[in-house]
N, C-alpha and C positions, 0 to 999 in steps of 0.2 A: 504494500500500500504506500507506502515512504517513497518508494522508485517510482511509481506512476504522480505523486506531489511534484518531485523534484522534476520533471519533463516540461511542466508547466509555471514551474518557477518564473520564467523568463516574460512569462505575459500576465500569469494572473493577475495583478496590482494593475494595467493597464485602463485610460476608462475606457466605457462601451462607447463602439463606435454611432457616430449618429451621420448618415449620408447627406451632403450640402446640392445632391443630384434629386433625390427620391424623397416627397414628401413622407412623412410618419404616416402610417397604417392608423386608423382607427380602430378604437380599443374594441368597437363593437362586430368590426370585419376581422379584427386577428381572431377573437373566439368564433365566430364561422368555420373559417377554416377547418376548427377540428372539432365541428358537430359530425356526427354519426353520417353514413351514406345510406338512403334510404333509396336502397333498391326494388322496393315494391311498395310504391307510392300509389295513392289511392287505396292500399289493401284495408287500412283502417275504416273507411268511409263504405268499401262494400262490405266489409260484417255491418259495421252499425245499420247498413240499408238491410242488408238478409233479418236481423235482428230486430227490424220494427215491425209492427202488427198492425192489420188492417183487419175491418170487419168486414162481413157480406151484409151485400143488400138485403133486409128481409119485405116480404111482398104481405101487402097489410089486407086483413082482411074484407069483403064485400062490408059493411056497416063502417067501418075505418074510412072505406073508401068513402061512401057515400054521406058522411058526416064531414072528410074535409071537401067534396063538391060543395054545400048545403055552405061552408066559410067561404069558400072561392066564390058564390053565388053574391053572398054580403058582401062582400068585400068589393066586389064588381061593381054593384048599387050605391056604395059609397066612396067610389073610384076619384072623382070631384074631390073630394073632402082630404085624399092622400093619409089616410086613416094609417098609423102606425103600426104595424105588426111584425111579430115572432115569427118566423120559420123556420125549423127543424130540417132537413133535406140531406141525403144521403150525394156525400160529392166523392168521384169514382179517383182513385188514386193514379196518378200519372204513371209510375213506376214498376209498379205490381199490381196482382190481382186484388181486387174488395176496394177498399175506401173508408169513410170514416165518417157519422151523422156531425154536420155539423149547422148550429145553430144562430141565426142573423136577424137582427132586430134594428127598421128601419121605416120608414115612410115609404109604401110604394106608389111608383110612378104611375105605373098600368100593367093591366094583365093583358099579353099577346097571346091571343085566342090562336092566331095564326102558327105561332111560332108554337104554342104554348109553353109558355115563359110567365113567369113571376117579373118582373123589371122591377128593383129600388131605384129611389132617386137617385142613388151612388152610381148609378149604371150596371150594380150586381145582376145577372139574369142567374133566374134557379127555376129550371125545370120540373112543372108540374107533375113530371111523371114520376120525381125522386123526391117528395113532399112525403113529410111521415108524420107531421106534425104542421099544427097553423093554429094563431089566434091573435085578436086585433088586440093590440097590449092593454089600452086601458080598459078595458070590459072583463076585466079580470084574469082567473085563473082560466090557465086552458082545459080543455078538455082531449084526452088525449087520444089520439088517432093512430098510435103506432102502437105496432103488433107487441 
């Protein structure tokens, strides 16, 4: 160990060089340098994707159905008024199979008979056909329509 001190005798006490050519490195690009090499990028993001959960649509029963026609009819009749409401509605997942109820409470603008579409003022369109759920918010509790 003595022998290998003594080789370096001649520089150790020397100071560190500092180049009058080459700016200094920043403190935050020299530790880069020797982060880890991530040869299978992305692989984190597809487990968390495999590992999320979606549900299935459920198909709601003949009285479900005809109880939120009977709202969609109201709601029509006080289209004018831009009556605020709840809707419930099954939106299909981009990614994988199912999707997820999700719930939207807002002023709507009209119901597209044509299209049939719910349209909010927001410009949200939620199709009638994925409706599990409907009620005009200030008239209370709703009454539920999904299976």
């Amino acid at each position: 160990m003595e022998e290998s001190k003594q080789n370096y005798d001649d520089i150790i006490m020397l100071p560190h060089h500092i180049s009058s050519v080459h700016p200094a490195m920043p403190v935050s690009e020299r530790a880069a340098q020797f982060m880890p090499f991530a040869a299978l990028t992305g692989y984190g993001e597809a487990i968390d994707e495999a590992g999320r959960r979606t549900e299935e649509r459920m198909e709601l029963e003949e009285d479900a159905v005809w109880a939120l026609d009977e709202k969609l009819r109201m709601i029509q009749e006080r289209a004018a008024q831009k009556p605020e409401i709840s809707v419930t509605f099954f939106r299909q997942d981009a990614r994988k199979a199912g999707g997820a109820y999700v719930t939207v409470t807002g002023r709507i603008r009209k119901i597209d008979q044509y299209e049939k579409n719910l349209v909010m003022e927001d410009g949200t369109k939620i199709s009638m056909k994925e409706v599990a759920e409907l009620y005009i918010v200030n008239e209370g509790e709703p009454s539920s329509s999904r299976v």
